[in-house]
Backbone as a printed PyTorch tensor [residue, N CA C, xyz], in Angstrom:
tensor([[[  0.8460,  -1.1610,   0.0000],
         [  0.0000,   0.0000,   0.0000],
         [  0.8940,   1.2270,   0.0000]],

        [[  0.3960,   1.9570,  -0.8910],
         [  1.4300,   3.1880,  -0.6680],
         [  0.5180,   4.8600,  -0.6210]],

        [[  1.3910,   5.9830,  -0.1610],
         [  0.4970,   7.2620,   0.0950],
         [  0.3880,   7.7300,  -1.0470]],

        [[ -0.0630,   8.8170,  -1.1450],
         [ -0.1740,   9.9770,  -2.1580],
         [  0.4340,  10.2210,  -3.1180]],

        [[  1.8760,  10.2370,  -2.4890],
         [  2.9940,  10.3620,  -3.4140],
         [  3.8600,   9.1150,  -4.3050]],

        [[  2.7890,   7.4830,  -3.5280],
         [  3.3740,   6.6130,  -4.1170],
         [  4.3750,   6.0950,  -3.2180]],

        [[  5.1080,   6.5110,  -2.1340],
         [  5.9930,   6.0880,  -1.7660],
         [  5.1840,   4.4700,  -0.6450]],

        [[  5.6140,   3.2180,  -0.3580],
         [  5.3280,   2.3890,  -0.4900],
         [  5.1150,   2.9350,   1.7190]],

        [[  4.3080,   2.1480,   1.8990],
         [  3.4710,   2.4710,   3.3850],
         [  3.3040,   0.9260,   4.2540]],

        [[  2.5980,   0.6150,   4.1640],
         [  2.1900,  -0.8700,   4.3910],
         [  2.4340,  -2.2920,   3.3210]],

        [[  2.8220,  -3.2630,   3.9630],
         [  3.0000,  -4.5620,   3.2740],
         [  1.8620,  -5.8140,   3.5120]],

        [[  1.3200,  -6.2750,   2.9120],
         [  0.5130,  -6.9670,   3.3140],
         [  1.4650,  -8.2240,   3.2410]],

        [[  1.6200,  -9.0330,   4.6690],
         [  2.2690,  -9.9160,   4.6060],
         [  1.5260, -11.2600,   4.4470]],

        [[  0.6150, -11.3670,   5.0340],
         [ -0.2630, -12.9380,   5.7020],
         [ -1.5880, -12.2670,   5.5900]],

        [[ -2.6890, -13.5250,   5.1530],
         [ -4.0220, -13.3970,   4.9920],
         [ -4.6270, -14.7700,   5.2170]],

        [[ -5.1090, -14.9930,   5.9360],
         [ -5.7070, -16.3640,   6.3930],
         [ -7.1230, -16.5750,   5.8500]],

        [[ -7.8890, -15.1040,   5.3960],
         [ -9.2250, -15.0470,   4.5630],
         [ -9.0660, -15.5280,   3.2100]],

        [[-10.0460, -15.4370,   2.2600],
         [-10.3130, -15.8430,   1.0300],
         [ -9.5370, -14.9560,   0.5010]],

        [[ -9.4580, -13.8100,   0.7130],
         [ -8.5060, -13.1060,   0.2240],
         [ -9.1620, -11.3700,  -0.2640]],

        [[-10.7260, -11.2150,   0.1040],
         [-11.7240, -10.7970,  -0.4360],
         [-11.4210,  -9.5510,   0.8200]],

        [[-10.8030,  -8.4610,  -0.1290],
         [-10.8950,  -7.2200,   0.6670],
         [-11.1520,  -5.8780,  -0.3440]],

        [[-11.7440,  -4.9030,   0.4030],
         [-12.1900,  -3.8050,  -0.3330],
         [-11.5590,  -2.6740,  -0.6700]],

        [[-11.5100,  -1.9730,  -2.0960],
         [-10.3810,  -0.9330,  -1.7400],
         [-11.4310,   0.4070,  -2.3390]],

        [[-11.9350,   0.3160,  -2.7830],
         [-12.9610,   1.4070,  -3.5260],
         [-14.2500,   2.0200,  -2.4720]],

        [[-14.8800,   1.6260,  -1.5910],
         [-15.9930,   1.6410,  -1.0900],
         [-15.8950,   2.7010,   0.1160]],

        [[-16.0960,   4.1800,   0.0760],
         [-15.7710,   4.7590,   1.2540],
         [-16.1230,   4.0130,   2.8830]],

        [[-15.3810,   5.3390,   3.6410],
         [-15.5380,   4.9020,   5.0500],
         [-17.5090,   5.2350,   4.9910]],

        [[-18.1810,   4.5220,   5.6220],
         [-19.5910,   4.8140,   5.9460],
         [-19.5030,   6.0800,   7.2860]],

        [[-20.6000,   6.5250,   6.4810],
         [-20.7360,   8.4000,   7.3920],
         [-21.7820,   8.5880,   7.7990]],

        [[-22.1870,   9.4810,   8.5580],
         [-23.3120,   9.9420,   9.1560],
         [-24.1230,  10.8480,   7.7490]],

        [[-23.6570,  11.1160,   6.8920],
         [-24.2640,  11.5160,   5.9930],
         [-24.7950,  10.1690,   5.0440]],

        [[-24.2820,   9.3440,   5.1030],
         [-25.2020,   7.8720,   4.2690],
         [-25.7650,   7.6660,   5.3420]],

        [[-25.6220,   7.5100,   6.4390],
         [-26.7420,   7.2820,   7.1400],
         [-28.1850,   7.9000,   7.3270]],

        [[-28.2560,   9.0150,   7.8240],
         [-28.7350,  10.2730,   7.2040],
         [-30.0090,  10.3450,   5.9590]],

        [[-29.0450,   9.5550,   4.5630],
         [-30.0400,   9.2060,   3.9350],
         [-30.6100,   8.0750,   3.7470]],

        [[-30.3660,   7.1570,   5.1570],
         [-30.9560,   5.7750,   4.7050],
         [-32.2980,   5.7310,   5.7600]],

        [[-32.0370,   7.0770,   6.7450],
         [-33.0300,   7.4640,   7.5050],
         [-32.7350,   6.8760,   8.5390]],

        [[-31.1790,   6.7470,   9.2180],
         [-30.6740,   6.2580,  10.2070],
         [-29.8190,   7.2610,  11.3380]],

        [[-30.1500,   8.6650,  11.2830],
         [-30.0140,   9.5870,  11.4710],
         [-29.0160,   8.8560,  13.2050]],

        [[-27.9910,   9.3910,  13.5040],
         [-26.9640,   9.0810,  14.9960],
         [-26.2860,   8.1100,  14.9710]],

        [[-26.0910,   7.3930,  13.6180],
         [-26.6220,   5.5970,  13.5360],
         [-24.8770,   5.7690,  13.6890]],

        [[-23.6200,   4.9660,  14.3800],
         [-22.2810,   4.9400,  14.5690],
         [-21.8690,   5.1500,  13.4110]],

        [[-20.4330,   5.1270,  12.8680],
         [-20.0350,   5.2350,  11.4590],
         [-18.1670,   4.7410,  11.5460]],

        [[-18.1440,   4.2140,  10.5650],
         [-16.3860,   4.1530,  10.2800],
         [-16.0850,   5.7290,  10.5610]],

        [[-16.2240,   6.2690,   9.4120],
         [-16.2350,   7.5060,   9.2460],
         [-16.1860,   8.5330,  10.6170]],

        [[-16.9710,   8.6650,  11.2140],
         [-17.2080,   8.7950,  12.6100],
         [-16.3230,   8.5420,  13.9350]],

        [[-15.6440,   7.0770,  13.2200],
         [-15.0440,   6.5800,  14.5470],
         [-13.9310,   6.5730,  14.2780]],

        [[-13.4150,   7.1970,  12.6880],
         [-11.7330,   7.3480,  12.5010],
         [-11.4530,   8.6860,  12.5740]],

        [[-12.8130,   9.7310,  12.9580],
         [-12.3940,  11.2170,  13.2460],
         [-12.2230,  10.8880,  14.5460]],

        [[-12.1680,  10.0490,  15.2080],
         [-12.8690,  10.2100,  17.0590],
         [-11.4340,   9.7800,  17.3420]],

        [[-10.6770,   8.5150,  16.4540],
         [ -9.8790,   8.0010,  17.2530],
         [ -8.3650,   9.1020,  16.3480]],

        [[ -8.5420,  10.2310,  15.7050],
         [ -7.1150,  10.6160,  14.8470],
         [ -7.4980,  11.9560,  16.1920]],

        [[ -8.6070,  12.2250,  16.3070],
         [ -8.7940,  13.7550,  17.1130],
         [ -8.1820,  13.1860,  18.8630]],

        [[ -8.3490,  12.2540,  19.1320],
         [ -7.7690,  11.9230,  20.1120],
         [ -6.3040,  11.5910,  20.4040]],

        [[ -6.1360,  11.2500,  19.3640],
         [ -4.3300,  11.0420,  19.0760],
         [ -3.7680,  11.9390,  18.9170]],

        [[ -4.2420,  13.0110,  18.0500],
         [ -3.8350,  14.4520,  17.9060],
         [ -3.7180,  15.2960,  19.3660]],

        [[ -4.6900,  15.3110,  19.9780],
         [ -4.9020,  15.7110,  21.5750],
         [ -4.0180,  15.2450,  22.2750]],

        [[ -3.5460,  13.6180,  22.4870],
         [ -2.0850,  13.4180,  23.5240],
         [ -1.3930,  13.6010,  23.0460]],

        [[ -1.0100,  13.6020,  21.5660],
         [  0.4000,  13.9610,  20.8950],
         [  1.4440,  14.9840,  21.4800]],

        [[  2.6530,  14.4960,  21.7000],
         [  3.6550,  15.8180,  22.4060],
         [  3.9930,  16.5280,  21.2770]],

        [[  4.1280,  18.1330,  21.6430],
         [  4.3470,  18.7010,  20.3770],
         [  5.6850,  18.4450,  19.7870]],

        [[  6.6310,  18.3030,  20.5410],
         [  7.9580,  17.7080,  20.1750],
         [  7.7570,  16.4490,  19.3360]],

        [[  6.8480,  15.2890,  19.5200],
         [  7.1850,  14.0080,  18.4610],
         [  7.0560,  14.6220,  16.9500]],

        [[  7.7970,  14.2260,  16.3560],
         [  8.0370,  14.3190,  14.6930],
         [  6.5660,  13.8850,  14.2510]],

        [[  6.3530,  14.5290,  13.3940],
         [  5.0800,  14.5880,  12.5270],
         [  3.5930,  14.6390,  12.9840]],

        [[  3.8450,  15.6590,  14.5960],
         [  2.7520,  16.2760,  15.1180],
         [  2.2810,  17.4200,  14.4380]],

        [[  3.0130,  18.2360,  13.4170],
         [  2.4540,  18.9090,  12.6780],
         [  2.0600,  18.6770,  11.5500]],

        [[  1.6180,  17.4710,  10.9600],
         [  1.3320,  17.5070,   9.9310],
         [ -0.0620,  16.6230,   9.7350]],

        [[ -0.0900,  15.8700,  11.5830],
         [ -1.1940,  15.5040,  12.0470],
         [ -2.2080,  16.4840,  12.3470]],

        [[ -1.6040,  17.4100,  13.1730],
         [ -2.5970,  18.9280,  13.5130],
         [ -3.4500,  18.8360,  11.9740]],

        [[ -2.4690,  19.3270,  11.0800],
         [ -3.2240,  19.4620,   9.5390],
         [ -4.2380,  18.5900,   9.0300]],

        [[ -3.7760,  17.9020,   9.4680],
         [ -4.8060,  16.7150,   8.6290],
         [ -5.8550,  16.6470,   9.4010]],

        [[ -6.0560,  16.8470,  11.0420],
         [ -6.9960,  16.7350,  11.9760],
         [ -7.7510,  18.0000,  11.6690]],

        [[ -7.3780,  19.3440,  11.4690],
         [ -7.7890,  20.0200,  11.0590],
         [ -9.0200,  20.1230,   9.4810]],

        [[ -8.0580,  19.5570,   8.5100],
         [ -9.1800,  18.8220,   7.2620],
         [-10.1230,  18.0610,   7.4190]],

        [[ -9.7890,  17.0880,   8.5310],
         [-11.2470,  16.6020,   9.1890],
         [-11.9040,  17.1650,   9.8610]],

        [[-11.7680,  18.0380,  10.5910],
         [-12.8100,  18.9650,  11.0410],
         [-13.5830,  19.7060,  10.7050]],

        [[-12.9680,  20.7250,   9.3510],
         [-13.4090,  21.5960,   8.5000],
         [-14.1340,  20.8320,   7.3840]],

        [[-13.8180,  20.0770,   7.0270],
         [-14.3210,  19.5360,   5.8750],
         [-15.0160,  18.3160,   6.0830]],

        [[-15.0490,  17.8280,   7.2490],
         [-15.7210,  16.2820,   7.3920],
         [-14.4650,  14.9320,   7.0160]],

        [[-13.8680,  15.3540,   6.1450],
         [-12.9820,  14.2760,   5.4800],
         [-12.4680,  13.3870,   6.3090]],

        [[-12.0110,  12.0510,   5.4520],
         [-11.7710,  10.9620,   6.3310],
         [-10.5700,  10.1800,   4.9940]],

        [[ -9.6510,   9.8620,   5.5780],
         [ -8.9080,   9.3680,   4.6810],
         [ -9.6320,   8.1380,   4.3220]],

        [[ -9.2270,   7.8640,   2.7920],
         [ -9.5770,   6.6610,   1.7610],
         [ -9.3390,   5.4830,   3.2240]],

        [[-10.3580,   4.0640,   3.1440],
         [ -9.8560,   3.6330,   3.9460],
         [ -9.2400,   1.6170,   3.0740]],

        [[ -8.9230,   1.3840,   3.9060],
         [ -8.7050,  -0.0830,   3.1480],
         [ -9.5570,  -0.9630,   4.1210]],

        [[-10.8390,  -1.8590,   3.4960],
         [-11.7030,  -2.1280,   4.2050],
         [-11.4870,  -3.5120,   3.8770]],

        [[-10.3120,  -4.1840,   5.5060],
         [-10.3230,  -5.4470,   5.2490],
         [-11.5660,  -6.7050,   5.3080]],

        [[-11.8350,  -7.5120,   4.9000],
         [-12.8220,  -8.6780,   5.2090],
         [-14.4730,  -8.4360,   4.3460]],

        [[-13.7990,  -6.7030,   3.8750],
         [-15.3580,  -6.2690,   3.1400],
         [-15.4120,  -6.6000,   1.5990]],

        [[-16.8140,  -7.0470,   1.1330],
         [-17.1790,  -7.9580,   0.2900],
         [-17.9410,  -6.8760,  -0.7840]],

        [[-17.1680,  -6.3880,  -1.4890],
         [-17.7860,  -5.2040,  -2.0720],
         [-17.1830,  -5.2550,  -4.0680]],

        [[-17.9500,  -6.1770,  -4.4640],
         [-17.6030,  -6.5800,  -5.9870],
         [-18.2820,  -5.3310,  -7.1980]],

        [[-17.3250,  -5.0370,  -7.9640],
         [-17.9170,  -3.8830,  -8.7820],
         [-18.3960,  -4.8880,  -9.6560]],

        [[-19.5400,  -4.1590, -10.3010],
         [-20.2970,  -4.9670, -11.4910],
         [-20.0780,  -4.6430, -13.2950]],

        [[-19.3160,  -4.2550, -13.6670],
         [-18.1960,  -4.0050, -15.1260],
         [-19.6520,  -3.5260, -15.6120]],

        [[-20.7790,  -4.4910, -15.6190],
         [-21.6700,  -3.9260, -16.9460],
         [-22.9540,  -2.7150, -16.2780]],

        [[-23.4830,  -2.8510, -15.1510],
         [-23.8050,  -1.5500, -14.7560],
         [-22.9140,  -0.3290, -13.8710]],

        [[-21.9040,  -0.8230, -13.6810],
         [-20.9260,   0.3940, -13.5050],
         [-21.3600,   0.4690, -11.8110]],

        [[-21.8690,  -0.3940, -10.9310],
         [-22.2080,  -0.5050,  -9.7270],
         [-21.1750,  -1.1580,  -8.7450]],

        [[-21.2350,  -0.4110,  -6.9750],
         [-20.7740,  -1.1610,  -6.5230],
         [-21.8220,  -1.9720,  -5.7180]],

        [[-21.6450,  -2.9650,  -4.7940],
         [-22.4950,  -4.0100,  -4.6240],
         [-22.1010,  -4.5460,  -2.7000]],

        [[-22.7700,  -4.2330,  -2.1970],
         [-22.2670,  -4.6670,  -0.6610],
         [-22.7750,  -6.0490,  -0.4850]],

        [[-21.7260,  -7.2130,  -0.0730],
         [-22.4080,  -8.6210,  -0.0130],
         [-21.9460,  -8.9430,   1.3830]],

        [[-22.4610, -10.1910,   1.6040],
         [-21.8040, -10.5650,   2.7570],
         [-20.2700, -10.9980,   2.9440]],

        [[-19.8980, -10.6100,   3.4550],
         [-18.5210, -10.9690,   4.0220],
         [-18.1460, -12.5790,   3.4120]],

        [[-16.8200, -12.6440,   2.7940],
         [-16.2470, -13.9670,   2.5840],
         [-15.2760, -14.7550,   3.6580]],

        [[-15.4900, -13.8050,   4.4680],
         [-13.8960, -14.5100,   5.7460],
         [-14.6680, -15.3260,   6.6650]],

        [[-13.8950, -15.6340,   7.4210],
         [-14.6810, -16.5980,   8.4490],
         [-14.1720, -16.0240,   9.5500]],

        [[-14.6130, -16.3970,  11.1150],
         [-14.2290, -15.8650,  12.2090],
         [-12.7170, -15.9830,  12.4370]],

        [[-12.2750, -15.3430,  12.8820],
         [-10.3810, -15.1290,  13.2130],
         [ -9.8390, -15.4140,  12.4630]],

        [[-10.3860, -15.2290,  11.0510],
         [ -9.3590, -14.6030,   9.7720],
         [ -8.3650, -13.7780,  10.4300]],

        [[ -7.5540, -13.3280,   9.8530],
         [ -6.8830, -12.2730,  10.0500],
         [ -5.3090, -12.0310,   9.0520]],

        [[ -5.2140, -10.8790,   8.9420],
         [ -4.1560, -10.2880,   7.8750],
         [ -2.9720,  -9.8740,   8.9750]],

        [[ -1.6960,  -9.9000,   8.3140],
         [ -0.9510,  -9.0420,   9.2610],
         [ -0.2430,  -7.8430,   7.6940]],

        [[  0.0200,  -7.5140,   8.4320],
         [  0.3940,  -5.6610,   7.6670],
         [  2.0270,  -5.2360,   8.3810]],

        [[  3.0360,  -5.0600,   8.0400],
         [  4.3660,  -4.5000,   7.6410],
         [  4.5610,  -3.4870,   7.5280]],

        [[  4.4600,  -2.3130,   8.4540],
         [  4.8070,  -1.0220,   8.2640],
         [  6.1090,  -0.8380,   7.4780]],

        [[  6.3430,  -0.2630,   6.4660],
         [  7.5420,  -0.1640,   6.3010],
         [  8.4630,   1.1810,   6.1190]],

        [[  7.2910,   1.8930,   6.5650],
         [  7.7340,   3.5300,   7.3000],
         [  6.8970,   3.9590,   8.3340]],

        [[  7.4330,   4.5270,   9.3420],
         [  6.7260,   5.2880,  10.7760],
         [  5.0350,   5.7530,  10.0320]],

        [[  4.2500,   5.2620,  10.7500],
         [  2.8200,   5.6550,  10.0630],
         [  1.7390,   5.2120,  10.9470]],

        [[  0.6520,   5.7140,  10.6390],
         [ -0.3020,   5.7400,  11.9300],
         [ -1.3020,   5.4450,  11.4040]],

        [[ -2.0840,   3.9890,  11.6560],
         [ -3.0090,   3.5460,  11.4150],
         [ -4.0860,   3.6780,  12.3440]],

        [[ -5.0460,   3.6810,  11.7480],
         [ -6.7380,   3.6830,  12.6240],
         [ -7.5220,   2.7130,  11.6660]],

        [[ -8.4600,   2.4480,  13.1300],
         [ -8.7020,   0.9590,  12.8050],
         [-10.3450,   1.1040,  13.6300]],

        [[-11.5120,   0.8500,  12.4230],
         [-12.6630,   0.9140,  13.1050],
         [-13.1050,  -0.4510,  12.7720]],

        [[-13.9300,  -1.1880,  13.5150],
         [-14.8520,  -2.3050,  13.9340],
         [-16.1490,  -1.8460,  12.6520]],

        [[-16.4950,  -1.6310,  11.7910],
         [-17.2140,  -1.2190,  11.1200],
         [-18.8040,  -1.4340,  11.4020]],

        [[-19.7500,  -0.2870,  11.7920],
         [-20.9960,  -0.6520,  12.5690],
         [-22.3320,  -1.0140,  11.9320]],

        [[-21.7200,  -1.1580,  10.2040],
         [-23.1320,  -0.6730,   9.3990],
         [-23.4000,  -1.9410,   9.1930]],

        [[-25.2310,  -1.6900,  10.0840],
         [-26.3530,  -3.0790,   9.9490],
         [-27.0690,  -2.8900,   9.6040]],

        [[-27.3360,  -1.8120,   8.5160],
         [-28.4780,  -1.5830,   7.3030],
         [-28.0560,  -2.4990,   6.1960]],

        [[-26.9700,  -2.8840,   6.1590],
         [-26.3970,  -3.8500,   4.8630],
         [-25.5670,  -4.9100,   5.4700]],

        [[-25.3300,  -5.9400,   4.4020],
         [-24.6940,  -6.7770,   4.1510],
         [-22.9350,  -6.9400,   4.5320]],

        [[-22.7090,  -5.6740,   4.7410],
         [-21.6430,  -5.6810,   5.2650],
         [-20.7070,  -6.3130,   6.3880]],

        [[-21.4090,  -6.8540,   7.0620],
         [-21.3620,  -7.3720,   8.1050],
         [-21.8220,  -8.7660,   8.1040]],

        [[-22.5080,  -9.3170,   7.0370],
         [-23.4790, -10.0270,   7.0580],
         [-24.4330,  -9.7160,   8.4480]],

        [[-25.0840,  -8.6780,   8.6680],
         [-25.8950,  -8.1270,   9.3730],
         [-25.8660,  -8.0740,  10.7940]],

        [[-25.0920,  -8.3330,  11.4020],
         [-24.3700,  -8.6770,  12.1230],
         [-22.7730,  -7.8720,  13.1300]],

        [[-22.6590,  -6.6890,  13.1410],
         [-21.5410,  -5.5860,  13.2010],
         [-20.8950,  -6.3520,  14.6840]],

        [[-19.5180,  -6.9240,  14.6420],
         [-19.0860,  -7.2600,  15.8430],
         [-17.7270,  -6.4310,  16.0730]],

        [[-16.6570,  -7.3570,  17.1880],
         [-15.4790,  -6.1020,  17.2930],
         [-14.8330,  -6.9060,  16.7240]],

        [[-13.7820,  -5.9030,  16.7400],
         [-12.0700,  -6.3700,  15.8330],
         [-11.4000,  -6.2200,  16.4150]],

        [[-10.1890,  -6.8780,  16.4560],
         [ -9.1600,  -7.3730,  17.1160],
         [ -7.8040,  -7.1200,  16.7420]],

        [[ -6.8520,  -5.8800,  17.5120],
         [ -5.6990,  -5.7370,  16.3240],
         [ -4.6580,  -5.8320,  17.4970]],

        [[ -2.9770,  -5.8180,  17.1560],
         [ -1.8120,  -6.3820,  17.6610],
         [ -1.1370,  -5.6200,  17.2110]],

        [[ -0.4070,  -4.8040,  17.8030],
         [  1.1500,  -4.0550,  17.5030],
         [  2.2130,  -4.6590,  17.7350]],

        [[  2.9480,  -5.5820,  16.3990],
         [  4.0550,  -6.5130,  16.7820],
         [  5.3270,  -5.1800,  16.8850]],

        [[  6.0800,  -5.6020,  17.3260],
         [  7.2520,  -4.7180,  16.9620],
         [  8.9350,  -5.6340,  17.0020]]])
């Protein structure tokens, strides 16, 4: 996986799932919710402003690349924005001939799990994804489980 500029970020090392992960399908927001008439309803979206605004808040101003977090915490504030996310275990097949994307049920099974290779200093957030208006979950929204090897 790499940023903006291309320079290479994460490695996907190990995948114990089918292999069925999402890269196109935004974080879910209080604004799709909103229009599904689920108005407060939790959100990815939601819960990766909650957990970068909180990180931003203990951050010492001395650690390296507290200013460029401020910034970006800032773009989420002003603008709502939420970085592109990579939505592991999600089952989200584009359809070539109506130009659709398609939310299905999940292909993994319980304690699947991926491991990921930082391969530069970088700061991941990581939401349990809550949306049980769809298939996403196979209807079903539980928690997730993550490990900081070092």
């Amino acid at each position: 996986m790499v940023d903006t500029r291309r320079k290479a970020v994460l490695k996907l090392v190990e995948d114990s799932s089918s292999g069925v992960h999402d890269m196109l399908f935004p974080a879910c927001d209080a604004w799709r919710y909103n229009e599904a008439g689920a108005q407060g309803h939790d959100s990815c979206g939601g819960n990766l402003r909650r957990a970068l605004a909180e990180y931003v808040a203990h951050a010492s101003k001395e650690q390296p690349g507290t200013e460029s977090m401020l910034e970006l915490e800032s773009s989420i504030r002003r603008w709502g924005w939420t970085p592109e996310p990579l939505n592991l275990f999600m089952n989200v097949p584009w359809s070539g001939r109506e130009g659709e994307l398609q939310v299905k049920r999940p292909e993994c099974k319980e304690m699947d799990f991926v491991v990921l290779e930082a391969l530069v200093e970088c700061l991941v957030v990581m939401s349990a994804c809550p949306n049980d208006l769809l298939d996403t979950n196979g209807g079903k929204p539980g928690t997730a489980m993550y490990e900081v090897l070092t």
